[in-house]
The first five atom37 places (N, CA, C, CB, O) and aatype in JSON, in Angstrom:
{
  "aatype": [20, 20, 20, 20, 20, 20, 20, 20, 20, 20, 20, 20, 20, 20, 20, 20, 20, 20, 20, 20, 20, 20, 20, 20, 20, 20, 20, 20, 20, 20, 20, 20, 20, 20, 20, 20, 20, 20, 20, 20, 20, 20, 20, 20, 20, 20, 20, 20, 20, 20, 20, 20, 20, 20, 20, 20, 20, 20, 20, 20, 20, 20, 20, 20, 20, 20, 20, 20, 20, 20, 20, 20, 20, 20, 20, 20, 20, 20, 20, 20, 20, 20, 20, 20, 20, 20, 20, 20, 20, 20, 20, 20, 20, 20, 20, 20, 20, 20, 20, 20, 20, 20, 20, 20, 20, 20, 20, 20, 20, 20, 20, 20, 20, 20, 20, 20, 20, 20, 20, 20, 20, 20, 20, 20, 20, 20, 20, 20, 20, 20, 20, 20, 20, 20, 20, 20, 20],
  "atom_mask": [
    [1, 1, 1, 1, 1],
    [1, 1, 1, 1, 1],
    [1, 1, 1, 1, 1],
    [1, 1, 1, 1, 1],
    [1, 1, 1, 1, 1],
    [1, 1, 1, 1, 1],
    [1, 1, 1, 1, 1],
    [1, 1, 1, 1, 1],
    [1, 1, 1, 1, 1],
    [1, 1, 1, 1, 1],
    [1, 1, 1, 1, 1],
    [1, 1, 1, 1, 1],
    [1, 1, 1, 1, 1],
    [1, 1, 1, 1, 1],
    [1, 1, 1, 1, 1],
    [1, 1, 1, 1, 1],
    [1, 1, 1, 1, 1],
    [1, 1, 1, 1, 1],
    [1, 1, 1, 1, 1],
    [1, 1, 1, 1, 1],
    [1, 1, 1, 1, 1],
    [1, 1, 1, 1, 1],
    [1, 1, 1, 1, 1],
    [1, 1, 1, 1, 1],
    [1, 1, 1, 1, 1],
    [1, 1, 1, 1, 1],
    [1, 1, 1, 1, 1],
    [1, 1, 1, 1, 1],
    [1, 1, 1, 1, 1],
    [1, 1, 1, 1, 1],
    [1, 1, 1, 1, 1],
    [1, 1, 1, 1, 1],
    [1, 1, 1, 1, 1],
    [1, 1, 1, 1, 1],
    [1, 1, 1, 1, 1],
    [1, 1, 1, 1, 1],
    [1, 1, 1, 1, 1],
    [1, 1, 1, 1, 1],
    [1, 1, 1, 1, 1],
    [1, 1, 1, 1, 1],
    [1, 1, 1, 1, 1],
    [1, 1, 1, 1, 1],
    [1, 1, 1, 1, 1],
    [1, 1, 1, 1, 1],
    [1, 1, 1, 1, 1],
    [1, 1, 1, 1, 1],
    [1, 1, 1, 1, 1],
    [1, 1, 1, 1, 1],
    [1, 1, 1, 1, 1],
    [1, 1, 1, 1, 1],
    [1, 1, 1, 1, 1],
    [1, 1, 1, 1, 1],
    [1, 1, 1, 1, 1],
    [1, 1, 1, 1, 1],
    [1, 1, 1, 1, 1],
    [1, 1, 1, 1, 1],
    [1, 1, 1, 1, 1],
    [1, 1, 1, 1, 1],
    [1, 1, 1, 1, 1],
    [1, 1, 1, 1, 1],
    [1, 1, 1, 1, 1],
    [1, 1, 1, 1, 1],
    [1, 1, 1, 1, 1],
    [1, 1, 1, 1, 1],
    [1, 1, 1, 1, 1],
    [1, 1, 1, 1, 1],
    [1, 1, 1, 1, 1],
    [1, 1, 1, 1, 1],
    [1, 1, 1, 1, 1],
    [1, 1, 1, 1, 1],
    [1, 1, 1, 1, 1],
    [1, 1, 1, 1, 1],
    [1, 1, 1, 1, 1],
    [1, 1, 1, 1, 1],
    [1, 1, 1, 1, 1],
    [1, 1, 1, 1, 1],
    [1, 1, 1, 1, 1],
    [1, 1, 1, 1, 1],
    [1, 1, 1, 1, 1],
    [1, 1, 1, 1, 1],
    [1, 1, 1, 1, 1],
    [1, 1, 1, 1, 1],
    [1, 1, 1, 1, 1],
    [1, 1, 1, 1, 1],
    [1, 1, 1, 1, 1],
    [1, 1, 1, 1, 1],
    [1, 1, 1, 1, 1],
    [1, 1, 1, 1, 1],
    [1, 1, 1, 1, 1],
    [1, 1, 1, 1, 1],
    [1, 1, 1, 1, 1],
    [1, 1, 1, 1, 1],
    [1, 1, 1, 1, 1],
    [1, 1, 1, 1, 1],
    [1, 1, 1, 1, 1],
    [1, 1, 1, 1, 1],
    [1, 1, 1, 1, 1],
    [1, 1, 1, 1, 1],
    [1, 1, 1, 1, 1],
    [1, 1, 1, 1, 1],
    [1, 1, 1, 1, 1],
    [1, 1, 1, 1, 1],
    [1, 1, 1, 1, 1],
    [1, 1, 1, 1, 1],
    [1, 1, 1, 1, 1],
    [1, 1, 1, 1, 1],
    [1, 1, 1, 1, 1],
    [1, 1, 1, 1, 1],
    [1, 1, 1, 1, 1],
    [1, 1, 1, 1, 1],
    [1, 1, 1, 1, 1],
    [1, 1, 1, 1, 1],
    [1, 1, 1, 1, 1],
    [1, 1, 1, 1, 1],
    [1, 1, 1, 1, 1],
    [1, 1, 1, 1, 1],
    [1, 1, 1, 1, 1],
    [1, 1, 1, 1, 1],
    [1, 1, 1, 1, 1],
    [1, 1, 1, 1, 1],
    [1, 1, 1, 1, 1],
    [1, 1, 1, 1, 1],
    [1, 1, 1, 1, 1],
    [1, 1, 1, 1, 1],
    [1, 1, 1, 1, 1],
    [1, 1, 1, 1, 1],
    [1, 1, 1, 1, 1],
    [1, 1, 1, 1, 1],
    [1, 1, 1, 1, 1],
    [1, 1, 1, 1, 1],
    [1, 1, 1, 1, 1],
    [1, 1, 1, 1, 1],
    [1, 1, 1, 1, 1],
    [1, 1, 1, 1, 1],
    [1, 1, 1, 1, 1],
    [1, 1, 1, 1, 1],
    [1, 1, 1, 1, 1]
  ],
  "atom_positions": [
    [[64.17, 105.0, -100.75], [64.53, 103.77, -101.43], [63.35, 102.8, -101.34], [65.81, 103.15, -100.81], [63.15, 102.22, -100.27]],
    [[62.66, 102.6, -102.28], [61.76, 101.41, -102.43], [62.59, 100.14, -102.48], [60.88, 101.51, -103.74], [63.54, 99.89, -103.22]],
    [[61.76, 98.99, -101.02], [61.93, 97.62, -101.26], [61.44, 97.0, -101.88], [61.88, 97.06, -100.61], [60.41, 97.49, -102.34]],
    [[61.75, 95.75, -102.27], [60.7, 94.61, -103.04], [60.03, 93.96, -102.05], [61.41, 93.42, -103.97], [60.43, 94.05, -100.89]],
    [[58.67, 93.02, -102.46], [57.94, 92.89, -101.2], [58.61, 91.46, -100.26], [56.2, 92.69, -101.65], [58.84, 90.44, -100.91]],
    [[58.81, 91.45, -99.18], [58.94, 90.21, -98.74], [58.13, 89.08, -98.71], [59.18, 90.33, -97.83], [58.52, 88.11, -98.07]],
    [[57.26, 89.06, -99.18], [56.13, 88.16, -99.37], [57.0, 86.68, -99.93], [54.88, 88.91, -100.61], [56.8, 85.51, -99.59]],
    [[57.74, 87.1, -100.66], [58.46, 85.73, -101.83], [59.3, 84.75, -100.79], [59.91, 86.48, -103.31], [59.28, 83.53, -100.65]],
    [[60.22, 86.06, -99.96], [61.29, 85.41, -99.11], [60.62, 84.69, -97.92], [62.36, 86.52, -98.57], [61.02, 83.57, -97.63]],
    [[59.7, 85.22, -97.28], [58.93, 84.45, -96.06], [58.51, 83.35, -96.74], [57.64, 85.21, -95.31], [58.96, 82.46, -96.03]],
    [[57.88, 82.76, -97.75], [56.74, 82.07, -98.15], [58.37, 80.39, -98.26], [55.56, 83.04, -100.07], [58.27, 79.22, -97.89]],
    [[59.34, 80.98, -98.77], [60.41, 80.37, -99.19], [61.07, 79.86, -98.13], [61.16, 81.13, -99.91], [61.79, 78.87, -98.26]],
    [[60.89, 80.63, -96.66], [61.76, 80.43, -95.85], [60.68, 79.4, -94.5], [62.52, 82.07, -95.48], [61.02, 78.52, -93.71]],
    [[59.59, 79.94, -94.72], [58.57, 78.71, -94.04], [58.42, 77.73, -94.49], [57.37, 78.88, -93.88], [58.39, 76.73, -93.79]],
    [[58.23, 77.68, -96.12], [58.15, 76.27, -96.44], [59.38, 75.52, -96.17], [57.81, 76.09, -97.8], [59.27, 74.35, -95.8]],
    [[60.7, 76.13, -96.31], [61.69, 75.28, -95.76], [61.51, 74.68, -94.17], [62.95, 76.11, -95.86], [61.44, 73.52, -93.74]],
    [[61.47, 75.68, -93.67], [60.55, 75.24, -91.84], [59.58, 74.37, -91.97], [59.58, 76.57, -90.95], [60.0, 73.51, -91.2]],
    [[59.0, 74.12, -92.21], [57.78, 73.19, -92.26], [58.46, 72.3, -92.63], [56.53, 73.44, -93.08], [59.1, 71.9, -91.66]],
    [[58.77, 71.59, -93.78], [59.45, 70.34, -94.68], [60.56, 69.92, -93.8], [60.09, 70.77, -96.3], [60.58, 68.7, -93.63]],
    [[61.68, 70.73, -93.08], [62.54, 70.29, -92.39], [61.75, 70.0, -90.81], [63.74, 71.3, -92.5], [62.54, 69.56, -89.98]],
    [[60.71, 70.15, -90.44], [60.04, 69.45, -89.42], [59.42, 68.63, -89.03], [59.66, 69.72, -89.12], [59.02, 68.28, -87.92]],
    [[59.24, 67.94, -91.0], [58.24, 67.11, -91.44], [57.25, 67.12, -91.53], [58.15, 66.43, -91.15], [56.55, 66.14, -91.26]],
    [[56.83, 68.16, -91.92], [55.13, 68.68, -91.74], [55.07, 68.91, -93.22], [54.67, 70.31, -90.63], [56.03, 68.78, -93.97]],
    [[53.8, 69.28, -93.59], [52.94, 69.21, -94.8], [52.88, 70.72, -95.1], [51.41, 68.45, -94.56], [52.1, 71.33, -94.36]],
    [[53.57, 71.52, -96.09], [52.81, 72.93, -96.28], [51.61, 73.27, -97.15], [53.71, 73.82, -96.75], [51.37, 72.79, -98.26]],
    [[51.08, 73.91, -96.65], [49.85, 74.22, -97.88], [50.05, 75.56, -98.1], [48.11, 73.97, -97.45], [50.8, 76.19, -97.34]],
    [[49.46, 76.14, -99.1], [49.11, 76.96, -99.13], [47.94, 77.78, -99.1], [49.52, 76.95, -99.55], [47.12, 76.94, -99.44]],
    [[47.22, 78.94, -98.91], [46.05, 79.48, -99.34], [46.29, 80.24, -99.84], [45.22, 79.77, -98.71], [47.27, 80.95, -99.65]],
    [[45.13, 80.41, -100.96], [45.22, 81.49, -101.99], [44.04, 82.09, -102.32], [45.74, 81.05, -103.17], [43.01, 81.42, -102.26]],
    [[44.0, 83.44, -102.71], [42.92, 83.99, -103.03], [42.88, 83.43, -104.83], [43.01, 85.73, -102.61], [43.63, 83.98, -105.64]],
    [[42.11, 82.52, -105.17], [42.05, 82.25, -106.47], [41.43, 83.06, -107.44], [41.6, 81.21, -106.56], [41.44, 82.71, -108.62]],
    [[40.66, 84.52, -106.93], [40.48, 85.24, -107.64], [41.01, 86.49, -108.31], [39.85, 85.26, -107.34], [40.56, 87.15, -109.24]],
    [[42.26, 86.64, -107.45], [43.8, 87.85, -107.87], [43.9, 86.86, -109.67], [46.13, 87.48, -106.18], [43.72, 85.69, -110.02]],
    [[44.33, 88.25, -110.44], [44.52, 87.38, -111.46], [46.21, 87.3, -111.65], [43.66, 87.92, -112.78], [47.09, 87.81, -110.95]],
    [[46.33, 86.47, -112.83], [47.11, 85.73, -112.96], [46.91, 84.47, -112.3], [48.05, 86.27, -112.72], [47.3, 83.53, -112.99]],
    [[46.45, 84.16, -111.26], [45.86, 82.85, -110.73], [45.64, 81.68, -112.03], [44.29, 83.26, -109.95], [44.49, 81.6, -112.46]],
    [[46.64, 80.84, -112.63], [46.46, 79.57, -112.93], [46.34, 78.44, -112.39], [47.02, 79.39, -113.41], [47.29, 77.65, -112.36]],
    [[44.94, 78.1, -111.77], [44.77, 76.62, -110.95], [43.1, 76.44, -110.64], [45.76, 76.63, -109.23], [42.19, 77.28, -110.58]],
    [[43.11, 75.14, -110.48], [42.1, 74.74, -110.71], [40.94, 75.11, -109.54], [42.37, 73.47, -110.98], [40.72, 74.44, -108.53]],
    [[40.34, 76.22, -109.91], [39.4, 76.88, -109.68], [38.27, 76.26, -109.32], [39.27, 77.54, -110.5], [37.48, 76.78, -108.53]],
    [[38.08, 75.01, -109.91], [36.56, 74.41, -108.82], [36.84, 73.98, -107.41], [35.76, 72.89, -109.44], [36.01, 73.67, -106.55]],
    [[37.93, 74.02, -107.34], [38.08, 73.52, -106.04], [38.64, 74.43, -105.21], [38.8, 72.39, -106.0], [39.48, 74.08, -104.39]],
    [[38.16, 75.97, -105.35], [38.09, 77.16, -104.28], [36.73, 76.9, -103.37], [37.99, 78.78, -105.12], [35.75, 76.22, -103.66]],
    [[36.98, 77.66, -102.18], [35.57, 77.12, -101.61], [34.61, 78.75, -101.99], [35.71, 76.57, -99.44], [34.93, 79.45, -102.95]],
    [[33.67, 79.03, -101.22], [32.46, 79.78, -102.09], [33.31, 81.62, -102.21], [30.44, 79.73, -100.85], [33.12, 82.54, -103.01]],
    [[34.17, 81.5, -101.09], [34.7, 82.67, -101.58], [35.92, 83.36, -102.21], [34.57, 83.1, -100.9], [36.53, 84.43, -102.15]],
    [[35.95, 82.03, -102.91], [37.37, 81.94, -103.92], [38.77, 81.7, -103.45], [37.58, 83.23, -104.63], [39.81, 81.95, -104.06]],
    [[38.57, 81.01, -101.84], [39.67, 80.44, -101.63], [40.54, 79.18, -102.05], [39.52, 80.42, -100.75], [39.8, 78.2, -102.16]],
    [[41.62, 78.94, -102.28], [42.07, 77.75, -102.5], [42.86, 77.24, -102.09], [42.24, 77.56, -103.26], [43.94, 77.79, -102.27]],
    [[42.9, 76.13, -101.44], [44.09, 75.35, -100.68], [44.5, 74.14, -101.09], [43.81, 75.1, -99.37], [43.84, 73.18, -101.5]],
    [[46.27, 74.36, -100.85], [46.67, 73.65, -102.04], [47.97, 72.99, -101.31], [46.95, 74.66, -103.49], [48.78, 73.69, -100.69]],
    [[48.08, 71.69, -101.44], [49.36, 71.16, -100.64], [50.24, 71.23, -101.61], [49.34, 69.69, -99.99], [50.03, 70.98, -102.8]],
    [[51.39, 71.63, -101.04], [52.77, 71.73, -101.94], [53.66, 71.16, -101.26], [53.33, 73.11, -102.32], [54.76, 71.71, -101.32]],
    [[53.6, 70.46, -100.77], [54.71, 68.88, -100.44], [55.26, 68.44, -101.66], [53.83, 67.34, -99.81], [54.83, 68.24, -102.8]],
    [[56.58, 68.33, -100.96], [57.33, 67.45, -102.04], [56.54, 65.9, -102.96], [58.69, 66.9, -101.09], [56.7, 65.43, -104.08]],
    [[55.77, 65.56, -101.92], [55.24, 64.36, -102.48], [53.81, 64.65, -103.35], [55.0, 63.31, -101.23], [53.15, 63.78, -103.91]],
    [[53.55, 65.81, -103.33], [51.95, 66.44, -104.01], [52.08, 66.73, -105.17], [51.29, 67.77, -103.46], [51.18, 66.5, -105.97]],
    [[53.58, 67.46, -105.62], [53.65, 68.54, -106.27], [55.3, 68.18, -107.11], [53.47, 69.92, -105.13], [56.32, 67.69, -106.65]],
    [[54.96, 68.69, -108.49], [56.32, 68.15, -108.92], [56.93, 69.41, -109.64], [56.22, 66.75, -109.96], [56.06, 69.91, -110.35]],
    [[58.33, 70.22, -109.72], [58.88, 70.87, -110.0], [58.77, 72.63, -109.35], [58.72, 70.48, -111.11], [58.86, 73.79, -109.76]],
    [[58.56, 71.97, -108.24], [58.2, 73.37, -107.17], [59.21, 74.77, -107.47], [58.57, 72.84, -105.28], [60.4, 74.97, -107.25]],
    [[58.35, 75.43, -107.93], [59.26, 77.18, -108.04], [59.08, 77.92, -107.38], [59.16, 78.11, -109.05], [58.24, 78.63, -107.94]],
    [[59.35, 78.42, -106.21], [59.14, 79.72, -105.16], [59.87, 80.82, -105.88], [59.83, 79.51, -103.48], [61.0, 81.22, -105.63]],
    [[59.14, 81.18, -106.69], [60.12, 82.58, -107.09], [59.72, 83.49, -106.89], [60.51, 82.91, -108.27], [58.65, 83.52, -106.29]],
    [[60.34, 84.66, -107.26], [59.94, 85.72, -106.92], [58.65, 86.99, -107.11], [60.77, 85.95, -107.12], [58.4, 87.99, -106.44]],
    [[58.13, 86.51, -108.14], [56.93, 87.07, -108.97], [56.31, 85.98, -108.44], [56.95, 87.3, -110.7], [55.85, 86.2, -107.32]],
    [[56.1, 84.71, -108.94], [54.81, 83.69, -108.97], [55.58, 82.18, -108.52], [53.96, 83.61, -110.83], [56.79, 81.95, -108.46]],
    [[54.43, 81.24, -108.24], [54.82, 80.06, -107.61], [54.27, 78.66, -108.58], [54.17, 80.12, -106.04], [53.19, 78.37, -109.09]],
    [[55.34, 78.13, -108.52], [54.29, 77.38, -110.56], [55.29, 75.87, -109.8], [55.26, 78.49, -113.49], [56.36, 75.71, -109.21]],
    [[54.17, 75.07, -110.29], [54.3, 73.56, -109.96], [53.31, 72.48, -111.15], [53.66, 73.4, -108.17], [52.32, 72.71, -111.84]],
    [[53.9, 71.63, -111.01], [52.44, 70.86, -111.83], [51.72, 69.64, -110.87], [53.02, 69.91, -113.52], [52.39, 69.13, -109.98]],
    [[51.03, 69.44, -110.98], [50.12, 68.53, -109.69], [48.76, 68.21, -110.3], [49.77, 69.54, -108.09], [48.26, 68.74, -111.29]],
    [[48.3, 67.35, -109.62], [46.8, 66.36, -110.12], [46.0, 67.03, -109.31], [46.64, 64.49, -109.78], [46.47, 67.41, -108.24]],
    [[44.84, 67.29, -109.6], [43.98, 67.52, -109.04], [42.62, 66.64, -109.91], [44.06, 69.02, -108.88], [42.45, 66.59, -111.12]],
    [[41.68, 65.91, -108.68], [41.15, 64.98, -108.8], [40.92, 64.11, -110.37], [40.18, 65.4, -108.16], [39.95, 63.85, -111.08]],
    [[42.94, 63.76, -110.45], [43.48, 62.86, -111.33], [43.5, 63.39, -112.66], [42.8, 61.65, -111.29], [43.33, 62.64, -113.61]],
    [[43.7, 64.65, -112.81], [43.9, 65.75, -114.15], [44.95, 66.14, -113.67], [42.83, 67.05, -114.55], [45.0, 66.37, -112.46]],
    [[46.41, 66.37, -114.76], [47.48, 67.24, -114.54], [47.26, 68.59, -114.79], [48.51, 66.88, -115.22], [46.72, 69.05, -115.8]],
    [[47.8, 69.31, -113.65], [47.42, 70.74, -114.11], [48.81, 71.29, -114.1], [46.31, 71.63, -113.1], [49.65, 70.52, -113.65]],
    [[49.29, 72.6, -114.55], [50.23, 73.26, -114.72], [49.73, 74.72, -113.86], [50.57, 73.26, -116.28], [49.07, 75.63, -114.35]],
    [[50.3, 74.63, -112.34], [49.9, 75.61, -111.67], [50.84, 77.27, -111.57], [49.74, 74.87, -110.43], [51.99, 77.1, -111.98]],
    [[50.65, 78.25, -111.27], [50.91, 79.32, -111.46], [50.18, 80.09, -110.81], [50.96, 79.52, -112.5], [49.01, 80.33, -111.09]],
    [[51.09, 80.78, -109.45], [50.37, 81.46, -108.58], [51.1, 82.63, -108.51], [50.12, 80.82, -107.35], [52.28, 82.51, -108.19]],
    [[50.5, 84.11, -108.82], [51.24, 85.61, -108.02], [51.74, 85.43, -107.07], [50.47, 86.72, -107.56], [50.74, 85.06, -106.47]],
    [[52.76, 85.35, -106.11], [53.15, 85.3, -105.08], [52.36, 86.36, -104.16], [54.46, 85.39, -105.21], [52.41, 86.21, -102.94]],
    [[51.53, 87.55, -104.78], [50.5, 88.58, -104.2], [49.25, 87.9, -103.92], [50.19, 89.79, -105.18], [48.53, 88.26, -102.99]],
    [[48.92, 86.82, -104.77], [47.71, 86.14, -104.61], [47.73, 84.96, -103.63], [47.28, 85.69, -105.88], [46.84, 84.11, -103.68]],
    [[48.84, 84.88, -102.64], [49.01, 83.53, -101.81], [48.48, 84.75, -100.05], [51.38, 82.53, -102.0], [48.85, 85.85, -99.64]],
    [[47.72, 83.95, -99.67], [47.29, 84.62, -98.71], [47.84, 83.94, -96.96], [45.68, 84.61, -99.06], [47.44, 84.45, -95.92]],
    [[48.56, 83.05, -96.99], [48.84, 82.21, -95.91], [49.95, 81.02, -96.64], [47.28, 81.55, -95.24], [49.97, 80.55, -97.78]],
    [[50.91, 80.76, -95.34], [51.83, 79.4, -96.04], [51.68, 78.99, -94.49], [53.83, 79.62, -96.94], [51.89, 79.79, -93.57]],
    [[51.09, 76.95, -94.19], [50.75, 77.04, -92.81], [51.32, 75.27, -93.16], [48.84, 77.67, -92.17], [51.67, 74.7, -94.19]],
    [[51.2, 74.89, -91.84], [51.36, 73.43, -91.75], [50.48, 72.96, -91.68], [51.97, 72.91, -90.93], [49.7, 73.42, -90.84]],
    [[50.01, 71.74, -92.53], [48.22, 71.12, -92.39], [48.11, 70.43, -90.74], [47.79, 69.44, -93.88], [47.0, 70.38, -90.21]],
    [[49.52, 69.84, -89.9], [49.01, 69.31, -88.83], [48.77, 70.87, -87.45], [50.26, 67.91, -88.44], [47.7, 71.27, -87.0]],
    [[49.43, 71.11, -87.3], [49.46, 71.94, -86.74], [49.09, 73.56, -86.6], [50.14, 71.66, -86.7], [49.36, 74.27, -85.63]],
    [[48.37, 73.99, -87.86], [48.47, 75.18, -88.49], [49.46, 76.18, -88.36], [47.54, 75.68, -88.28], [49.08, 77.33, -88.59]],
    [[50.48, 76.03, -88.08], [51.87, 76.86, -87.74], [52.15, 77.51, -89.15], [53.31, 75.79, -87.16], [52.11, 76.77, -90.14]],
    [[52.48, 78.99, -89.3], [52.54, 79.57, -90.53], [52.73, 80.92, -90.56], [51.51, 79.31, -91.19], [53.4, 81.51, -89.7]],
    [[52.11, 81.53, -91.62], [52.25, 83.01, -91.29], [50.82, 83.27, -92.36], [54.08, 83.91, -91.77], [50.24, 82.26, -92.77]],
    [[50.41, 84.37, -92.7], [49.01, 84.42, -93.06], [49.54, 86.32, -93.13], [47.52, 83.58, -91.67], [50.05, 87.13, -92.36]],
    [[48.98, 86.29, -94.61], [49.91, 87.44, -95.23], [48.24, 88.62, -95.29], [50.95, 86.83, -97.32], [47.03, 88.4, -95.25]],
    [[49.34, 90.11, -95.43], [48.11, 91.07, -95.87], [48.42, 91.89, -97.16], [47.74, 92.16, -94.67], [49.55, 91.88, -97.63]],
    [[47.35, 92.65, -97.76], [48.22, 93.55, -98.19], [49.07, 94.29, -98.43], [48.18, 93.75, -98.24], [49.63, 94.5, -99.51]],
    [[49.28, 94.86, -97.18], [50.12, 95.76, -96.76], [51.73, 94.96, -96.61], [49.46, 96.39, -95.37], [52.74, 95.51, -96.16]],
    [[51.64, 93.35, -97.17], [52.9, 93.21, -97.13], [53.38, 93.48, -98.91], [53.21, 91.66, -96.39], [54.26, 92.89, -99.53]],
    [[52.74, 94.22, -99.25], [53.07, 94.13, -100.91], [53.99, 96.27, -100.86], [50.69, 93.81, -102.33], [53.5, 97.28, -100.35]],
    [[54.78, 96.19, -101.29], [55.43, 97.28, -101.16], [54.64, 98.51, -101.75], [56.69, 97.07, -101.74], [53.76, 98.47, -102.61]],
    [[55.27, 99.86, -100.97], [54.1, 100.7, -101.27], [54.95, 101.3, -103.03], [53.74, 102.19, -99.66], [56.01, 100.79, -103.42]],
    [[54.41, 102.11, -103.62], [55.03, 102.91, -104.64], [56.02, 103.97, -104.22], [54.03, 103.54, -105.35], [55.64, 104.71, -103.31]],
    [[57.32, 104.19, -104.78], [57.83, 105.86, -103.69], [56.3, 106.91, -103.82], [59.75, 107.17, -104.79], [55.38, 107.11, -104.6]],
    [[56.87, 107.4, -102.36], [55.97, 108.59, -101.94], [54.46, 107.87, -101.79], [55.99, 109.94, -103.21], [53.6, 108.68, -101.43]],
    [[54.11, 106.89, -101.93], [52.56, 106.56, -101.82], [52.17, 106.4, -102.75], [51.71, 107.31, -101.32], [51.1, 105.8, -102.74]],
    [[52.64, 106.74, -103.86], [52.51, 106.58, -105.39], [51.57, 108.21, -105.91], [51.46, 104.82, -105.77], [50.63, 108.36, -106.69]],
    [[52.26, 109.11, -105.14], [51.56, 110.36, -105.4], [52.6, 111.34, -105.6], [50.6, 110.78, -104.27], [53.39, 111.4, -104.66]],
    [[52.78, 112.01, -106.4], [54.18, 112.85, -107.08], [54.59, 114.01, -105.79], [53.67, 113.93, -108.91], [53.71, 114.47, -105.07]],
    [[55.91, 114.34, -105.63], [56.25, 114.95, -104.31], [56.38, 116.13, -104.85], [57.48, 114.45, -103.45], [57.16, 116.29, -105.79]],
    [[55.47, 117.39, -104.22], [55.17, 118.38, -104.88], [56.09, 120.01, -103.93], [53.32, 118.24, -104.96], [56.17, 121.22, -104.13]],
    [[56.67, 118.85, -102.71], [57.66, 119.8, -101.92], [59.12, 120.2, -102.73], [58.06, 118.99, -100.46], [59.53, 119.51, -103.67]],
    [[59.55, 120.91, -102.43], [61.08, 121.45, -102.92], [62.22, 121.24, -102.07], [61.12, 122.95, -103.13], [63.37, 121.28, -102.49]],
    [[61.89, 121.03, -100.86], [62.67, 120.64, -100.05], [63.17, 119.34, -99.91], [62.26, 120.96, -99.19], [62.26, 118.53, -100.05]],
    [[64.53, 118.68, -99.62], [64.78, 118.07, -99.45], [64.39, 117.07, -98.35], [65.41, 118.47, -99.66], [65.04, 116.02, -98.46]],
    [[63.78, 117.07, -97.6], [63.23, 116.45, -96.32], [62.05, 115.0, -97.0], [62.21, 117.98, -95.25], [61.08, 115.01, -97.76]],
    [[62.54, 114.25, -96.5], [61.93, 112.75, -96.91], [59.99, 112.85, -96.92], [62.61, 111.37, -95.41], [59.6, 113.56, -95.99]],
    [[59.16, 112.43, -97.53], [57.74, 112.35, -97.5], [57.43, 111.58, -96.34], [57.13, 111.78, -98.73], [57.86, 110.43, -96.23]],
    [[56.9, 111.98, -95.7], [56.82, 110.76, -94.26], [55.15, 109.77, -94.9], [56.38, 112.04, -91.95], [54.27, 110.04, -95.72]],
    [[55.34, 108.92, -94.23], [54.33, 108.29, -94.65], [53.14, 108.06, -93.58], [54.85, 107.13, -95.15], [53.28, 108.23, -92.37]],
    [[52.0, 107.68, -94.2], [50.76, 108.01, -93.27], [50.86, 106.92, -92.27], [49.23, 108.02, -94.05], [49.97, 107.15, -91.45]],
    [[51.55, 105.75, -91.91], [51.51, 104.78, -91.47], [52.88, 104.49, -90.85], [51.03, 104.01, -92.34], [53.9, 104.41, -91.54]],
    [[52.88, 104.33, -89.43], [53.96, 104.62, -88.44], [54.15, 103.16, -88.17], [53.59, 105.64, -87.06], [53.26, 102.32, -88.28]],
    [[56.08, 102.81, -87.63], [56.19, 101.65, -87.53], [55.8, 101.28, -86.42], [57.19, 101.29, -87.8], [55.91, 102.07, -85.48]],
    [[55.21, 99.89, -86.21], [54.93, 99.41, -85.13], [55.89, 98.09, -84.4], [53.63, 99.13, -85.39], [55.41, 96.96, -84.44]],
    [[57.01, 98.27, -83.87], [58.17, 98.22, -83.3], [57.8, 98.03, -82.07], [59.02, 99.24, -83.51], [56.95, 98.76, -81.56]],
    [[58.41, 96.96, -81.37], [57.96, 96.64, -79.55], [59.49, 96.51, -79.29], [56.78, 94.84, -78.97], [60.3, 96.9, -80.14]],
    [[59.87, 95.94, -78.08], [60.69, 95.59, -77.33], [60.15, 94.47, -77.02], [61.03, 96.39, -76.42], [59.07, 94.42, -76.43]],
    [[61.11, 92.99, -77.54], [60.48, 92.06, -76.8], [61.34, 91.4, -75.49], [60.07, 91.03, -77.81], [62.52, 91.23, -75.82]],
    [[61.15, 91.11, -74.54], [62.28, 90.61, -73.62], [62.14, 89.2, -73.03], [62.41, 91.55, -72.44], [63.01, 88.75, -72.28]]
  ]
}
């Protein structure tokens, strides 16, 4: 059974954490994933971009599930923003940096690895990458 990625639900469920603590969320983004709509001069040299999405920054905030679209000024131009939710690389608090800071590997894999299952047997494809599961006490 393929999941969808959690990337959407964390990003949704910190920014609620943050705002109910009174803190400031930003985001970072790789501004060079495409679909990336936003204002691009103001990535730093390696196409990062950080972007406050406070209620008070940002007007008609969408955390959805594909992409994250708001409209906001940037140095006093309205822009109409639009972010992959794949292209957000971190959701953190500007005072504190408290957050989470995302990888690839949180983007879901394809069934089987995305490589056709060439067994006959019923027995599941195991995958190359084992869970890493602790006990915390």
């Amino acid at each position: 059974m393929t999941m969808t990625s959690s990337r959407p639900y964390l990003i949704r469920a910190l920014y609620d954490w943050i705002i109910d603590n009174g803190l400031t969320p930003y985001l970072l983004v790789d501004a060079s994933r495409e679909g990336v709509v936003a204002p691009t001069d103001f990535a730093d040299d390696s196409g990062r971009l950080v972007l406050n999405i406070s209620p008070r920054a940002v007007r008609g905030l969408d955390l959805g599930q594909e992409d994250i679209c708001f409209n906001a000024r940037f140095g006093g131009t309205p822009w109409d923003v639009n972010l992959p939710t794949a292209a957000v690389i971190a959701i953190y608090a500007r005072e504190n940096g408290q957050g989470m800071m995302f990888t690839d590997d949180d983007q879901p894999e394809p069934p089987n690895g995305g490589q056709e299952d060439s067994s006959d047997d019923d027995t599941p494809a195991r995958s190359a990458k084992r869970p890493n599961l602790r006990v915390v006490k």
